[in-house]
C-alpha positions, -999 to 999 in steps of 0.1 A, spaced: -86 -237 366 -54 -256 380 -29 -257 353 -35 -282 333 -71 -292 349 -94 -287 319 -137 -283 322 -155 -315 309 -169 -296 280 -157 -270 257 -189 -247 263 -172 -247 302 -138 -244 288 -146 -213 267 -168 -199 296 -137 -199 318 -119 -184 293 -139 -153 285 -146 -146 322 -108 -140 331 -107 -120 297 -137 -99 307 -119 -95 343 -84 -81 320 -67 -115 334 -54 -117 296 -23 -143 305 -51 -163 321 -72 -164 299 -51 -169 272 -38 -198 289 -74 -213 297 -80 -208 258 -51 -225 250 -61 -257 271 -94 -256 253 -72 -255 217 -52 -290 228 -81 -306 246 -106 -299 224 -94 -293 188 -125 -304 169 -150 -288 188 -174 -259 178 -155 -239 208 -119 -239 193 -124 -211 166 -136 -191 192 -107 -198 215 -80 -189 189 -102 -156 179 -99 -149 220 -61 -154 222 -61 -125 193 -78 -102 215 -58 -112 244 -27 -106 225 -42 -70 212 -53 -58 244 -18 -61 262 -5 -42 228 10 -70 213 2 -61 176 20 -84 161 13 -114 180 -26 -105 175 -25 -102 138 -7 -138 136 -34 -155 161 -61 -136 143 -48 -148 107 -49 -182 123 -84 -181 133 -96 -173 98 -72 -196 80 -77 -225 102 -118 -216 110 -127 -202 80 -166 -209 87 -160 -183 117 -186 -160 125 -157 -136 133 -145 -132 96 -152 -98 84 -144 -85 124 -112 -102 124 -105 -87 91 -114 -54 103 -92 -61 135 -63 -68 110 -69 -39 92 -69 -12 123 -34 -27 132 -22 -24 104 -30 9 99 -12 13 131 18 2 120 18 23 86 15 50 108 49 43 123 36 27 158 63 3 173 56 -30 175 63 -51 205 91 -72 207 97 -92 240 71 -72 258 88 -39 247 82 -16 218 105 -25 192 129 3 179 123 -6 142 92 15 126 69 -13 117 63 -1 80 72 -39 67 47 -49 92 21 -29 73 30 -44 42 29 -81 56 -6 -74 69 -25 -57 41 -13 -81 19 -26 -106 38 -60 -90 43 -62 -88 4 -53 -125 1 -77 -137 28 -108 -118 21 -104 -103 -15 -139 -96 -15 -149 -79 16 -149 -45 19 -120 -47 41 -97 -67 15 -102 -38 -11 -92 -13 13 -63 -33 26 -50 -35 -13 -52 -3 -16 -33 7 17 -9 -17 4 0 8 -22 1 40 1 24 15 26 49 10 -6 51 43 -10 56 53 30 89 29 23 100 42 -9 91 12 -29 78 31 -54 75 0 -85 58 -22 -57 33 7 -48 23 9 -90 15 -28 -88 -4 -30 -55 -26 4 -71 -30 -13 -106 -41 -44 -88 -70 -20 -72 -79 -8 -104 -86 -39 -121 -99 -63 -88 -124 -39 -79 -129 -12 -112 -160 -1 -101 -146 9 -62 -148 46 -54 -112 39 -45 -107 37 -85 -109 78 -87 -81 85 -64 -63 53 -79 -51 65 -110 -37 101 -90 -21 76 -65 -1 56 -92 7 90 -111 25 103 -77 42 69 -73 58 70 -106 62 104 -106 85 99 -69 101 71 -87 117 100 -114 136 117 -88 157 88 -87 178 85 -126 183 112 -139 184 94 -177 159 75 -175 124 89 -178 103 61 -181 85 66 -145 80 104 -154 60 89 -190 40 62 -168 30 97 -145 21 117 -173 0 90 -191 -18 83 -157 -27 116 -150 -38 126 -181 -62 98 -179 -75 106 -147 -78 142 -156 -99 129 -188 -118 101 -163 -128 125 -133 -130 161 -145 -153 161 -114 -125 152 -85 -117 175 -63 -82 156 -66 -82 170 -106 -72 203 -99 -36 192 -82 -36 165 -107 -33 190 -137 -7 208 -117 13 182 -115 8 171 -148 21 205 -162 52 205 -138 61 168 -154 61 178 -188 79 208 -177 101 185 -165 103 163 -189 109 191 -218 139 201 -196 154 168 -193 153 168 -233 170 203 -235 197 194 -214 202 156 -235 196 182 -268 230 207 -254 248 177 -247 251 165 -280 252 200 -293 278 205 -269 296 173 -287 291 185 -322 262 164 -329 238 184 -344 216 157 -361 214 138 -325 211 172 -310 177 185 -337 161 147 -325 161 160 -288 149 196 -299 119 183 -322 105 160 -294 105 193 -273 87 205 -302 64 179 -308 58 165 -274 61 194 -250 45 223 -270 32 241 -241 62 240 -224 84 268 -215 113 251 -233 97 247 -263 100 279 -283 138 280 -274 137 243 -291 124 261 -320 146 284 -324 179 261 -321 159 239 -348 159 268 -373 200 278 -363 210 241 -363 191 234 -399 206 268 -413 238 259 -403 242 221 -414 
């Protein structure tokens, strides 16, 4: 095909197309689909032709570029026979770039880690096909690619969105242990506030309740017993600050919770034990 000398049908056009594409002529090709897309818009031919300049896109490593033609096929071909492929082909690049893969950027590899890229795609896997098998996995890969960039509150909603789309997934059992370690990441970050550390704790003790079964409860009910370590610590040292202060009645509040909360603790019997000296010694 002389540029811009299109076939008289779109069956032809697409032929041409796919030949060069089968011969790895992918910048011909694409630009033979591309004629096809302005010439013959309407026809059966053009979802085809946009799903194609995906695949030419992917298989000269252009990630990026093939998710965004691949998104357009579905969004503006919905009816494609290619749906739960494409999805699939969305998915396997994004994975890529949760794994860290560069993406390409003006036919190099980009120096940024394309984490965000991750993000942009699962997220629109889950939008686009919420209830193929591929959308469920994408939302919950959303949640492990929050957590690969830190954004620990984002990774909680993505998981909790998992839990109640699709309850009875077998995603759901390492769902709960996957928001636990998310909140539980997010207490390293205050050091007054514990909320995160009390979302961890009630998570895991529900999944510990839920799945006695997992081969995931095991670590779960380690890490469960290191946070409420944890936890009873954090409300020793905010019970000797006040002591520290001369504020014993603040100071008895912090030691009770230790008391009440975090009996099995290691902290708790020297709670105990400050309880009975503080009340002695009003």
């Amino acid at each position: 095909g002389r540029s811009g000398v299109v076939k008289d049908s779109p069956e032809e056009q697409l032929a041409l197309g796919v030949s060069l594409f089968d011969r790895k002529e992918y910048d011909r090709a694409g630009r033979e689909f591309k004629k096809l897309l302005r010439a013959y818009r309407e026809s059966r031919e053009a979802g085809e032709a946009q799903y194609y300049l995906g695949r030419c896109a992917e298989e000269k490593g252009d990630y990026y570029r093939a998710f965004r033609e691949y998104r357009k096929t579905i969004q503006a071909y919905p009816s494609t026979k290619r749906f739960d492929e494409i999805l699939e082909r969305e998915y396997q690049i994004a994975n890529f770039f949760l794994a860290g893969k560069k993406r390409m950027l003006f036919g190099t590899a980009a120096i940024l880690p394309a984490r965000d890229k991750a993000i942009e795609i699962f997220q629109a896997i889950a939008d686009d096909g919420p209830f193929s098998e591929h959308g469920q996995l994408a939302q919950y890969k959303l949640g492990l690619a929050h957590m690969a960039l830190r954004d620990y509150e984002q990774a909680v909603s993505a998981f909790e969105q998992v839990i109640s789309r699709y309850p009875d997934s077998p995603l759901v059992d390492g769902e709960r242990f996957q928001i636990a370690q998310a909140s539980l990441k997010g207490t390293f970050k205050a050091d007054y506030d514990q909320s995160p550390t009390d979302v961890a704790v009630r998570e895991l003790e529900a999944f510990v309740r839920e799945f006695p079964q997992s081969e995931l409860n095991r670590d779960a009910a380690t890490r469960l017993t290191e946070l409420k370590e944890r936890r009873a610590a954090h409300e020793m040292q905010v019970a000797q600050f006040y002591e520290r202060r001369r504020r014993p009645a603040s100071a008895l509040i912090y030691y009770q919770t230790v008391v009440d909360q975090f009996a099995h603790t290691a902290a708790a019997p020297k709670a105990a034990e400050r309880i009975q000296i503080l009340s002695a010694h009003p």
